[in-house]
C-alpha positions in Angstrom: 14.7 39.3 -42.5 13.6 36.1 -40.9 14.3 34.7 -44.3 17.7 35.8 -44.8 18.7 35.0 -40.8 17.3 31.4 -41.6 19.6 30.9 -44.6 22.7 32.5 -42.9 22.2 30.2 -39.9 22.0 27.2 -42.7 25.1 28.7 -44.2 27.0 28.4 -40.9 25.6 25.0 -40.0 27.0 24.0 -43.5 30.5 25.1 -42.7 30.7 24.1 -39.7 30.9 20.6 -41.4 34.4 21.4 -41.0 34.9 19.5 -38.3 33.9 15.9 -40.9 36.9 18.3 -43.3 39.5 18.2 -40.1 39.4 14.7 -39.7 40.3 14.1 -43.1 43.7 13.0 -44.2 46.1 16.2 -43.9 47.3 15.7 -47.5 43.5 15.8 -49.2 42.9 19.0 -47.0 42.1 22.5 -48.9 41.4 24.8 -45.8 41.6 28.4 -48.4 38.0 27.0 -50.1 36.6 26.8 -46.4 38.4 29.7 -45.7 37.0 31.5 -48.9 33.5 30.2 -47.6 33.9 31.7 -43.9 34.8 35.3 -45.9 32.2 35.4 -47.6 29.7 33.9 -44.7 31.2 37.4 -42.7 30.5 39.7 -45.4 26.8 38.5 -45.6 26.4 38.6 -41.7 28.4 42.1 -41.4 25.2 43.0 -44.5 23.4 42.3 -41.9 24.4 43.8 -39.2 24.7 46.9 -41.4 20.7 46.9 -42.1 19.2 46.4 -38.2 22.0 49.1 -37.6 20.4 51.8 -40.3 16.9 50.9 -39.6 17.8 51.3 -35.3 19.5 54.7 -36.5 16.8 55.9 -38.0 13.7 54.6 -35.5 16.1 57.0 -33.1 16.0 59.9 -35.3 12.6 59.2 -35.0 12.4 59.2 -30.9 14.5 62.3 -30.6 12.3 64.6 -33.0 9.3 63.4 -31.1 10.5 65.2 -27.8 12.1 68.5 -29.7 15.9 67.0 -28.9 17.0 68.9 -32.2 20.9 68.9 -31.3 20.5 65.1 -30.6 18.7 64.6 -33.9 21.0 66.7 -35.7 24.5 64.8 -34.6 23.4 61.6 -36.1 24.1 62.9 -39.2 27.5 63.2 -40.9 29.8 66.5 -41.1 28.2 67.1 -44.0 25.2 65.7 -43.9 22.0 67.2 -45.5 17.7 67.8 -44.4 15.7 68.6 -46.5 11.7 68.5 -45.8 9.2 69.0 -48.3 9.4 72.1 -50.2 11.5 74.1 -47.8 14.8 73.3 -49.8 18.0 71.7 -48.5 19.7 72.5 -44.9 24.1 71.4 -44.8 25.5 70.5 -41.9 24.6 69.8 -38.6 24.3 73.1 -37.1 22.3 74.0 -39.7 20.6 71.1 -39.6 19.9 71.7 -35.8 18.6 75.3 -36.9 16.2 74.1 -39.0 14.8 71.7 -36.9 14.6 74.2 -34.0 11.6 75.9 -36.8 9.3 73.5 -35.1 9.8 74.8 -31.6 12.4 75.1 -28.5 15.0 72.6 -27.6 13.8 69.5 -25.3 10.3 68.0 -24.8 7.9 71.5 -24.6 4.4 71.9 -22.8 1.1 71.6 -25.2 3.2 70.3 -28.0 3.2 67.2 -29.9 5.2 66.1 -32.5 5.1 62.1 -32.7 7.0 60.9 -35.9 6.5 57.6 -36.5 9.4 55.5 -38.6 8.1 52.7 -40.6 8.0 50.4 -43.3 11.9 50.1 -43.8 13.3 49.2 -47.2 17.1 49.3 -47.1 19.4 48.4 -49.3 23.6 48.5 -48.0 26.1 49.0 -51.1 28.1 46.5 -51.5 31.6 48.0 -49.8 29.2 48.1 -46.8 29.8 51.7 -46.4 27.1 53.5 -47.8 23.3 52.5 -47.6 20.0 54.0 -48.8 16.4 53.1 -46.7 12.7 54.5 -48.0 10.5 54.8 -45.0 7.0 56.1 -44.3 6.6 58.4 -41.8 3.2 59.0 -40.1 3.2 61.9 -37.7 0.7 63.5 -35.3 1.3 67.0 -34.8 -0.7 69.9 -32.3 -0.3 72.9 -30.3 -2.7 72.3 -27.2 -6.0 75.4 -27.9 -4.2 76.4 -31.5 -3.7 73.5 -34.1 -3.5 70.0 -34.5 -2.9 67.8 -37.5 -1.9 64.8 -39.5 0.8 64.1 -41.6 2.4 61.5 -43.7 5.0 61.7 -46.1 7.8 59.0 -47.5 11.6 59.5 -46.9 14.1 58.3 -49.4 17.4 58.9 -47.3 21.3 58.2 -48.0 23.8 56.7 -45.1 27.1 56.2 -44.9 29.3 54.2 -42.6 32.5 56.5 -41.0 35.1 54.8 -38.4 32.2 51.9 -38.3 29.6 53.8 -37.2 26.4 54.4 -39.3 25.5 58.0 -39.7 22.2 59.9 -41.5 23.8 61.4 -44.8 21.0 62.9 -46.4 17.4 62.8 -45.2 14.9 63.5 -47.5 11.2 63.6 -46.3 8.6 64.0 -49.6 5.3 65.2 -48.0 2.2 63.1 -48.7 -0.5 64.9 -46.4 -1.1 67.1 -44.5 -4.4 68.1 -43.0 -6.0 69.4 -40.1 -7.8 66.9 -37.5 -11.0 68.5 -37.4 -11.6 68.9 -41.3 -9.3 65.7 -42.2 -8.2 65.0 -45.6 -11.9 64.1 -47.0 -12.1 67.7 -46.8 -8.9 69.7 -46.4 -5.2 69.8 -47.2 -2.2 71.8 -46.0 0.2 72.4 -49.0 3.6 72.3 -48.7 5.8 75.3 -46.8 7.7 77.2 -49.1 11.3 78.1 -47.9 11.6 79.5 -44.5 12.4 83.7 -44.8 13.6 83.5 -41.0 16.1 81.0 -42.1 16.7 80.2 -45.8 17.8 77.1 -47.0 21.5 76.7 -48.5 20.2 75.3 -51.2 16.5 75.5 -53.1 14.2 72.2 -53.1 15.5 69.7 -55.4 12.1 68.4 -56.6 9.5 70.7 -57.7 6.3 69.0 -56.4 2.6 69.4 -54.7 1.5 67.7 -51.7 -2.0 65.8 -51.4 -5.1 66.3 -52.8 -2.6 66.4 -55.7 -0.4 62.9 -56.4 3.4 62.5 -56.2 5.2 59.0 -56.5 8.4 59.5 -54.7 11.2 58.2 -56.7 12.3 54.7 -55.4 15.9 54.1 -54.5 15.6 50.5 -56.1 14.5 48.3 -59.2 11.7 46.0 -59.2 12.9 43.2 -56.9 11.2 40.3 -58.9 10.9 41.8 -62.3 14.4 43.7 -62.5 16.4 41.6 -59.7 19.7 43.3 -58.2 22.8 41.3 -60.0 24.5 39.0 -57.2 27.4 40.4 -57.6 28.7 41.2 -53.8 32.0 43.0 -52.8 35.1 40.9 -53.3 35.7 38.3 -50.0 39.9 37.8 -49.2 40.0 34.6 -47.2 41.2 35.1 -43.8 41.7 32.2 -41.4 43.8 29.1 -43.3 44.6 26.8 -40.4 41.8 24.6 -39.0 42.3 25.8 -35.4 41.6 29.1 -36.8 38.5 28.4 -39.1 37.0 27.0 -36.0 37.3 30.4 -34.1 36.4 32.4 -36.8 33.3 29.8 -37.2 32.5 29.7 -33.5 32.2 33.7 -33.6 30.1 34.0 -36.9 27.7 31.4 -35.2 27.3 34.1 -32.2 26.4 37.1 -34.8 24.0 35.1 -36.4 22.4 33.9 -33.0 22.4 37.8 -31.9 20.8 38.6 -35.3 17.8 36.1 -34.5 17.5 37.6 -31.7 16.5 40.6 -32.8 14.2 39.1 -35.0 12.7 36.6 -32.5 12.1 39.9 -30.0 10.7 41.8 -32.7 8.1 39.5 -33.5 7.3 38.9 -29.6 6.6 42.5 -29.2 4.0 42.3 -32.3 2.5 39.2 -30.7 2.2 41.6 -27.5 -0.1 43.6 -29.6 -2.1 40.6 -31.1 -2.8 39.4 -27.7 -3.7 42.6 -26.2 -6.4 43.6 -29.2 -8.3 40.5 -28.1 -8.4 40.4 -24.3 -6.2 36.9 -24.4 -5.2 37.4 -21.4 -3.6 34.2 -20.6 -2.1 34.1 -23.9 -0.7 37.3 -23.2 0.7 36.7 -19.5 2.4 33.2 -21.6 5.0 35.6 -23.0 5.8 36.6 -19.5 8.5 35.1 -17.6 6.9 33.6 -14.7 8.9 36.0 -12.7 8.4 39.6 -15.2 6.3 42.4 -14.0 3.5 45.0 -16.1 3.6 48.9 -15.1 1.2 50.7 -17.5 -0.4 53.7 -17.0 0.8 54.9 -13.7 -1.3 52.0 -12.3 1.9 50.6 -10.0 4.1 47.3 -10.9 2.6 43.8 -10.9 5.1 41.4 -10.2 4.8 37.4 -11.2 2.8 35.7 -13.3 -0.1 35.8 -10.8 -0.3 39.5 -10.7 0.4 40.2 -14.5 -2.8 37.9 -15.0 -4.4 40.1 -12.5 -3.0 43.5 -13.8 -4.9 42.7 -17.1 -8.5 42.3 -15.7 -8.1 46.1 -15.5 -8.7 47.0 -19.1 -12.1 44.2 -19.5 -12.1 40.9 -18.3 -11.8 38.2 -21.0 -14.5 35.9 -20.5 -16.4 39.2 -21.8 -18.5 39.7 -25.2 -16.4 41.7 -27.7 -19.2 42.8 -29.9 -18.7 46.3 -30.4 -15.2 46.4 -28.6 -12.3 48.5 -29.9 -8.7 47.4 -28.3 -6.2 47.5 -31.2 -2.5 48.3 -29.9 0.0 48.3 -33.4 3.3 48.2 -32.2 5.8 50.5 -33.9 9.5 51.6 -34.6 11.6 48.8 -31.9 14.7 49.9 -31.1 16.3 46.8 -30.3 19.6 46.3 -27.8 20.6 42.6 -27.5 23.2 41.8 -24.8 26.6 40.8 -25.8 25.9 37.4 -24.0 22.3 36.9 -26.1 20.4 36.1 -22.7 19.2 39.8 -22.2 17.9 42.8 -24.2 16.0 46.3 -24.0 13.5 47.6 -26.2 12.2 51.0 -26.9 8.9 50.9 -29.2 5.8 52.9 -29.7 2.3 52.2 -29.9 -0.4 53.6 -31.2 -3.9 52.6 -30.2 -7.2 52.7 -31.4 -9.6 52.3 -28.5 -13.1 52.4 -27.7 -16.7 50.7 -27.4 -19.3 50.4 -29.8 -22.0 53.7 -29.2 -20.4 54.1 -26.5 -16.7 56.2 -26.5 -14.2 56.3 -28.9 -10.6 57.0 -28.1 -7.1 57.3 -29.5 -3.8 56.4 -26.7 -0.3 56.4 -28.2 2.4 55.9 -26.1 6.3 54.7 -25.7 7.6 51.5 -24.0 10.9 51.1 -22.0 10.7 47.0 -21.6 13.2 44.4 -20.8 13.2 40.4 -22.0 15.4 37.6 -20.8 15.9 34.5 -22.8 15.0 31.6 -20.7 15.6 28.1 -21.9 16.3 29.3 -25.2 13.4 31.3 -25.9 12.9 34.9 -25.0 10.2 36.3 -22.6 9.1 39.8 -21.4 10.9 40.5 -17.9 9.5 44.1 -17.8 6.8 45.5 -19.2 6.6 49.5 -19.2 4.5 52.0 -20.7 4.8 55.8 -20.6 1.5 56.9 -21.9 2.1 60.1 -24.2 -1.9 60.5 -24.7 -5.1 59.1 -24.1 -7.8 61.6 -26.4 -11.2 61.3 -27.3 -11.8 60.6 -30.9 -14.1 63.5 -31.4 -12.2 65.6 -29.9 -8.6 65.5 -31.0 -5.0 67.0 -29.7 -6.0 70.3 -30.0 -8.8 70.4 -27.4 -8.2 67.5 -25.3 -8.5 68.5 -21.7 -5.8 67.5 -19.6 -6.1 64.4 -17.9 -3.7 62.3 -15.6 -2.8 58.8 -16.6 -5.6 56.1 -14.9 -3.2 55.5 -12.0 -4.0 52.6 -9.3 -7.1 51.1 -8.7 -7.8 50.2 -5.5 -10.0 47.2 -6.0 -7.0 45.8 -7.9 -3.9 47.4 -6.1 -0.2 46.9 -7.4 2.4 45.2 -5.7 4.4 48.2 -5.6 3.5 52.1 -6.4 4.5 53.2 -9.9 8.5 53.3 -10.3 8.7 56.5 -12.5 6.0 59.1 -12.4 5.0 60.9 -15.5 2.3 63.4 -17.0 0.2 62.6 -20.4 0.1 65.5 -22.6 -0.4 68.3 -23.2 1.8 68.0 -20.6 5.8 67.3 -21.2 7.8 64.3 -20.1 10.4 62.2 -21.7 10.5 58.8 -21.0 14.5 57.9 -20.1 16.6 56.4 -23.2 18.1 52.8 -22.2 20.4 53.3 -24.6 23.4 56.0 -25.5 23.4 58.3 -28.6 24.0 56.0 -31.6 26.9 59.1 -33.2 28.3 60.5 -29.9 28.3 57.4 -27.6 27.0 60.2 -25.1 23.3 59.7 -23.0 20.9 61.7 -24.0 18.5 63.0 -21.1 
């Protein structure tokens, strides 16, 4: 992506070298080339768009499922849109979508459940009309009962889109189990195979691939070719030239200059949040309060908000200091699935992400936390820094003990040798207790908030 938002920023610098063509002689003139040029330029940035639209689409998907909001999950797809989940054959519609979802559990975020879908590894690929699209994803998914089950999945999706009044919608989502297995045994030891067809609420259609889940081996049919031995043809959609005066290939230039700077954005913000991670594996503390604006603030784990650079540098002594010896230490935080919201004006933006962490201390404890951040950056200067930093923890649990017989625990909350400037702005509960940490931004289909 970074790539592709270089080359379209090139593209744009190039034609702007229309302002050299408007001071040429009118007679020796040919604005329809230019104009030809600015077409196309759209069409690429509109690809674009399309993609970080489909892949935010689909990290949502991924955040409703994860808190049982079945009727949100369902209206992201089309009228006619289709679900079909390993072996259990192939759901129309949305209601019946939102039925077969509901097979997992009650509507809204339930007590002792866990159901943490991860979205990742995007490849997506936009037709060229720039109404349809296809994506593969993996999906990585921690699922438990608190006292009865808990397990691990993974499994690959190969799912359609389509584009309807310009919105981007799920059209079919296919999710190919990898694995399943139980925590305790894992899959060294144990499987789960696939489901057959639910006799409380059969399918419309039967499964339209006959296959077995791990220990046995199933390639998931890819989408796509080879991208280096059997290339794509550059073909692209036909362009129509638009704008033919000069005054009106400058506006039409001036606003394909703003998409591609919103477009960096979102790659620039990405990659901040997985240099968050970096930082925090390492105890680089200073490093890490650097991405800070000087004056953002850090609220993790019910611990209260600390407020300017000062206090973030202080807020991170409480998880080690980093003048200590990391022999032995275990602080990984992989930051997952960003759902990205740029302001209109570029100096602003929320993110939604997940992480999952693998924690812990040589002979000592080993631990597992996953949880969801709400954060907010600010572009200062021209380069973009973390205003808010906020983290709903969803778990913190014991390695050798697992989801299923975690006991419940509150998050670490203050500590009074290191207090917060402020108490904790939105209380919350760890599981296997039930919370749902607010949306910043409105359903994707309906334009409605879900809560």
């Amino acid at each position: 992506m970074r790539r592709s938002n270089v080359a379209l920023a090139g593209s744009v610098a190039a034609a702007l070298g229309v302002a050299a063509w408007l001071a040429r002689p009118a007679d020796s003139q040919e604005p329809p080339t230019l104009a030809a040029r600015a077409a196309a330029l759209e069409r690429d940035i509109a690809r674009l768009e399309d993609v970080n639209a489909i892949k935010k689409l689909q990290r949502i998907y991924g955040f409703y499922t994860d808190k049982q909001l079945w009727s949100a999950a369902a209206d992201l797809f089309s009228a006619d849109g289709e679900i079909e989940v390993g072996g259990q054959g192939v759901y129309v519609g949305r209601d019946r979508i939102r039925d077969f979802l509901g097979l997992n559990g009650p509507e809204s975020p339930q007590p002792n459940r866990l159901f943490d879908h991860m979205q990742l590894q995007p490849v997506v690929h936009v037709a060229d009309d720039g109404l349809t699209a296809r994506g593969r994803w993996h999906v990585f998914a921690q699922e438990a009962v608190h006292d009865e089950y808990a397990r691990w999945g993974l499994g690959v999706l190969e799912n359609e889109y389509v584009k309807e009044d310009g919105v981007w919608k799920i059209r079919r989502h296919h999710f190919y189990t990898t694995m399943y297995t139980p925590y305790e045994a894992g899959w060294g030891k144990e499987a789960i195979p696939n489901p057959a067809p639910s006799a409380e609420l059969p399918p419309d259609r039967p499964p339209t691939v006959a296959y077995e889940a791990y220990p046995k081996a199933f390639v998931v049919p890819f989408h796509y070719e080879n991208p280096v031995t059997s290339p794509p043809p550059r073909t692209g959609a036909a362009v129509v030239a638009g704008a033919t005066t000069p005054e009106a290939l400058e506006t039409t230039l001036a606003a394909l200059e703003r998409r591609v700077g919103l477009l960096e954005d979102v790659v620039q913000l990405e990659r901040l949040n997985g240099i968050y991670g970096y930082y925090l594996a390492h105890l680089q503390w200073d490093d890490l309060t650097g991405i800070f604006s000087p004056t953002g603030s850090i609220e993790i784990a019910m611990r209260g908000v600390y407020v300017g650079a000062a206090s973030v540098r202080r807020n991170l002594n409480l998880y080690g200091q980093a003048t200590d010896d990391q022999f032995g230490l275990q602080h990984n935080h992989m930051q997952f699935q960003p759902v990205i919201t740029v302001a209109s004006d570029g100096q602003s933006a929320l993110m939604r992400s997940r992480a999952l962490s693998i924690m812990g201390q040589w002979e000592r404890y080993s631990q597992w936390m996953g949880g969801v951040y709400e954060n907010e950056y600010v572009k200062e200067d021209g380069v973009w820094k973390i205003k808010r930093d906020q983290v709903f923890n969803t778990y913190f649990v014991p390695y050798t003990v697992g989801w299923k017989d975690v006991t419940p625990r509150p998050p670490p909350g203050i500590t009074a040798s290191n207090p917060p400037d402020a108490p904790p702005t939105l209380p919350f509960e760890m599981y296997p207790s039930a919370f749902l940490p607010p949306f910043h931004y409105a359903h994707p289909v309906t334009g409605q908030r879900v809560e």
